[in-house]
N, C-alpha and C positions, 0 to 999 in steps of 0.2 A: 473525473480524475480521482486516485487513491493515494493512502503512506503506513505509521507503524508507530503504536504502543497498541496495536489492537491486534487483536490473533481471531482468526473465526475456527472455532473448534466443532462445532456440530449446531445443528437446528433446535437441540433438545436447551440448548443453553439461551434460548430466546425468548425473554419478554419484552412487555410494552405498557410505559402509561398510557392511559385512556384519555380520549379526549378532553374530558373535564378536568383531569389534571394538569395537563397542559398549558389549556385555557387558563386557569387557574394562576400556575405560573407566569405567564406571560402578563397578565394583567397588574402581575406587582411590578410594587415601584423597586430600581437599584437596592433604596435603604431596606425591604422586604424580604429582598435574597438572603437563603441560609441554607444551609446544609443538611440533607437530612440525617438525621438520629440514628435512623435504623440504616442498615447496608440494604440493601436492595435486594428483594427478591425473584426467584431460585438464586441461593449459592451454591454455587462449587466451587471446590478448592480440589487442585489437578498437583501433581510435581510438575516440575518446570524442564523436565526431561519429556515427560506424557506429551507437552505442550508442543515441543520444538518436535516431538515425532510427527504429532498432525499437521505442525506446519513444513512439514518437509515430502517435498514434490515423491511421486512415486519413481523408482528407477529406472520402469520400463512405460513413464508416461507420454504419450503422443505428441508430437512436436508440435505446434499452431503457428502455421503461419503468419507472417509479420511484415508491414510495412518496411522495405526496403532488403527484402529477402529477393532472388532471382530465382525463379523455377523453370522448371522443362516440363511443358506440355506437350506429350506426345497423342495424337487421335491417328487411332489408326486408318488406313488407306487417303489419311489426307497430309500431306505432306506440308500446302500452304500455312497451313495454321499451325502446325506441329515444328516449336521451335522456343527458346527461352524469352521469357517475359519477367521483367520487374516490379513486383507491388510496389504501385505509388504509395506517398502517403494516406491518401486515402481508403487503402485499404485493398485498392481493387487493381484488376488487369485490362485492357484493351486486345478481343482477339477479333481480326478483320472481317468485316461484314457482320459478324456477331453481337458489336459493339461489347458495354463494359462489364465485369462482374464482381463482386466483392467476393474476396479469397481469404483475407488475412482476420485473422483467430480461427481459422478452421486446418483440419487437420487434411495430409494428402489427402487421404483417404475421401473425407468429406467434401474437400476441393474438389475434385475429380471426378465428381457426384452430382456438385451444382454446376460443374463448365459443363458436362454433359448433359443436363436436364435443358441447360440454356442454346445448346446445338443441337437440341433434337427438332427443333424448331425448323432448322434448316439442312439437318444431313439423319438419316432413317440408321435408326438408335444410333448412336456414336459411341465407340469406348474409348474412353480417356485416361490416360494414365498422367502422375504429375511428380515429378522429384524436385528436388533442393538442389540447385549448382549451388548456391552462396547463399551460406544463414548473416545477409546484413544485419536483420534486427535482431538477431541473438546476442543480447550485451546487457552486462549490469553498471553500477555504479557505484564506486567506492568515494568516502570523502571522510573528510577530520586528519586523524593525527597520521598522516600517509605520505610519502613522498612524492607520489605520483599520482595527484588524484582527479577523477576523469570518468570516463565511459570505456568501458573493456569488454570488446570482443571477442566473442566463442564460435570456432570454427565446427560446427554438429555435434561438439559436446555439452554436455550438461556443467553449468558453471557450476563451485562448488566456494563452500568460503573462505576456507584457508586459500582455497587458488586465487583466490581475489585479493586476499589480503598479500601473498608474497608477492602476485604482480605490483598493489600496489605502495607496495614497501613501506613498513614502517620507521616511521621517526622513534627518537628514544625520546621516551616517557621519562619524564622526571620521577615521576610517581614510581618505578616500576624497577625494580632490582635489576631484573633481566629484558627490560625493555618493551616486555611482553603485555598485550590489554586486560584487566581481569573481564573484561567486555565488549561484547562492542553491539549493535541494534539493525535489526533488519526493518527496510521497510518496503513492503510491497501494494503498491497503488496508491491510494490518497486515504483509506484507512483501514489499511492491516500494519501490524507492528510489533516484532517479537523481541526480546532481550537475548542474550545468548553468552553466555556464564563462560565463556573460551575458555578464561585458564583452568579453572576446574574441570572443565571435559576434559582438556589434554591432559591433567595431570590424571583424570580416571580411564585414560586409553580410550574416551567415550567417540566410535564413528560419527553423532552425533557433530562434535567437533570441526568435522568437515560436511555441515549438512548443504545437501542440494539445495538450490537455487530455483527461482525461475526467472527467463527473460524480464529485464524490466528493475526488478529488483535494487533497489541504494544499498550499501552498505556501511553506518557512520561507525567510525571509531573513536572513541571518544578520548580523552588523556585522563587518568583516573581521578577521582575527585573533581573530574568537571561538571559544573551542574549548568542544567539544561530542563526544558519542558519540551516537548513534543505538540505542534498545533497541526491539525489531520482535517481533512475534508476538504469541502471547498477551499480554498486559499491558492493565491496564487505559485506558492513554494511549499507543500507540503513537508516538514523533515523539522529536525531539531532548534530550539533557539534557545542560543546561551544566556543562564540567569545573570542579568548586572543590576547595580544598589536602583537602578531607573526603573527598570524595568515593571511594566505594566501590562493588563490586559491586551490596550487599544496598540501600545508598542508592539507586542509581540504578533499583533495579527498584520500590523505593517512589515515589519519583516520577514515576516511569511509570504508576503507580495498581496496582503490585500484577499478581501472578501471577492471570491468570484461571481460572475454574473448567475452561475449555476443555482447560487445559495437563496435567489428570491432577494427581494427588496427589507425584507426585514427580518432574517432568520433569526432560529434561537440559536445561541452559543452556549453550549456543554462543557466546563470547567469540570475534569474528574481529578481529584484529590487519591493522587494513587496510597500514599501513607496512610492515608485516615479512612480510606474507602469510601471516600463522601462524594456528592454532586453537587455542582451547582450550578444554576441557569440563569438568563438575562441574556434579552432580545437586543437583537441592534442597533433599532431607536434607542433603546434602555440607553446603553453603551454612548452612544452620541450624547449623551445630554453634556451638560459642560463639566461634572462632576461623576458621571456615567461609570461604575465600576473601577472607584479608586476602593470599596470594601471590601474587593477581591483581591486577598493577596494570593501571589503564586508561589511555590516552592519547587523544587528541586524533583523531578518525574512526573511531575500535574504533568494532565494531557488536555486540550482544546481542541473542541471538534465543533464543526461546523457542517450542519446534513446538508444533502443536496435537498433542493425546492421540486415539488411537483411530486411527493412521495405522500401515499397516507401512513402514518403508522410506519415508515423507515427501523428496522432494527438492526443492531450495528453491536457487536460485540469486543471488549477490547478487556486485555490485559494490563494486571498493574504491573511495574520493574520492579516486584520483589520477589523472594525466593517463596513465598506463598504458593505464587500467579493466583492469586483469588480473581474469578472471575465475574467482571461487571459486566450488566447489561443497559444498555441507554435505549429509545426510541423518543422520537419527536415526530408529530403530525404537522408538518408543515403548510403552510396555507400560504 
């Protein structure tokens, strides 16, 4: 699973603590945890327009098919087989006497590549051809200060965000003269996560403003002055949780729905301090103890991440919500 305060900008922006740091970490108690000093190195520091450019799909990118999409496979000189088929959820199709094949994240092109490697078996080379009657799984998600908020449907176009946000109409903002967000956050998978400055794009005419999408995608809009943290990765609910005077660690990962089974029986948890550029770490035994990460207090854009288990050396790049965008790099060797 994936979400967003994290943006992956390129490979060059990727490091890793070593093992022995890790170790190191893990071994301290709650009261041991602190923040490091220094910001973490490679920095870079990008404009937050550079940013939302690399995070925006290309125009002429290749559609991937998707669970609950309908396609037409046609083979030629065979008629039986040549006919609409639905990817289950699982990803794949059922074609007669062929049995099943995984289709979905792969482009026609690529589709139509593996049905035919899998009929060569039984029909002397095959060509295949595969189109899209009905993009089901092309849909993002909008939620927060919206009237209508849900899963929204795109018929073979490219969602875009402004289309997102007039389908799903905005509520009036107390905060907002004209009713309008000075923001609002993209989040795509369980950890990528962009910010995105709306009213200043539109007020700079930035196309930006209306950046593409890709399937899958949330879209929160926030009410201005709302604070919130972001808790990413593992978790049951990947997306924003609103700051209240209670609020804690072990709270916020419950309402994120909980540590997934993905995360391993005792992951590390990643607290990045977007304001102050800082990290901080404590394992999930840590966290359990009766007193477990009350020394962590959280503010207003901290992000919590949670890696997936069975990774050596996982790296995972994430943006802060500020006009900087300085960017951090995190890695954990999970065990």
């Amino acid at each position: 699973m994936k979400i967003i305060f994290l943006i992956p900008v390129c490979a060059a922006l990727m490091t890793g603590l070593n093992a022995s740091q890790v170790a190191a970490q893990q071994k301290q108690s709650p009261s041991e945890l602190q923040a490091s000093n220094e910001p973490q190195d490679p920095q870079l520091k990008i404009s937050p327009l550079k940013a939302l450019e690399n995070f925006e799909p290309p125009a002429d990118e290749a559609y991937d098919l998707g669970a609950g999409d309908t396609i037409s496979l046609y083979v030629v000189g065979h008629p039986e087989i040549s006919r609409a088929y639905e990817i289950g959820p699982d990803g794949q199709i059922t074609i007669d006497m062929a049995g099943s094949i995984k289709v979905a994240n792969l482009s026609r092109e690529d589709a139509a590549k593996a049905v035919s490697k899998m009929l060569s078996t039984y029909y002397t080379e095959p060509s295949v051809t595969i189109g899209v009657e009905k993009y089901g799984s092309n849909t993002v998600m909008i939620f927060g200060n919206v009237q209508h908020p849900g899963i929204l449907p795109y018929e073979g176009k490219t969602p875009t965000l402004l289309d997102a946000i007039a389908r799903g109409g905005l509520l009036v903002n107390p905060a907002s003269k004209d009713g309008l967000p000075d923001r609002c956050i993209i989040y795509r998978g369980s950890d990528t996560v962009v910010p995105v400055e709306l009213r200043k794009l539109l007020m700079n005419s930035s196309s930006l403003s209306d950046v593409r999408l890709r399937r899958g995608d949330m879209i929160f809009v926030p009410i201005d002055q709302q604070q919130f943290v972001s808790v990413l990765g593992q978790v049951g609910k990947p997306g924003p949780v609103a700051i209240t005077a209670d609020l804690n660690l072990k709270m916020a990962l419950t309402q994120a729905g909980g540590i997934t089974d993905e995360a391993g029986s005792n992951p590390t948890i990643h607290i990045v301090q977007t304001a102050s550029n800082q990290e901080l770490t404590i394992t999930f035994k840590q966290l359990m103890r009766p007193s477990g990460g009350n020394e962590i207090v959280l503010h207003p854009g901290d992000m919590i991440f949670i890696p997936k288990s069975g990774f050596n050396k996982v790296t995972y790049v994430l943006t802060k919500l500020s006009p900087a965008a300085t960017m951090v790099t995190l890695a954990a060797l999970v065990r």
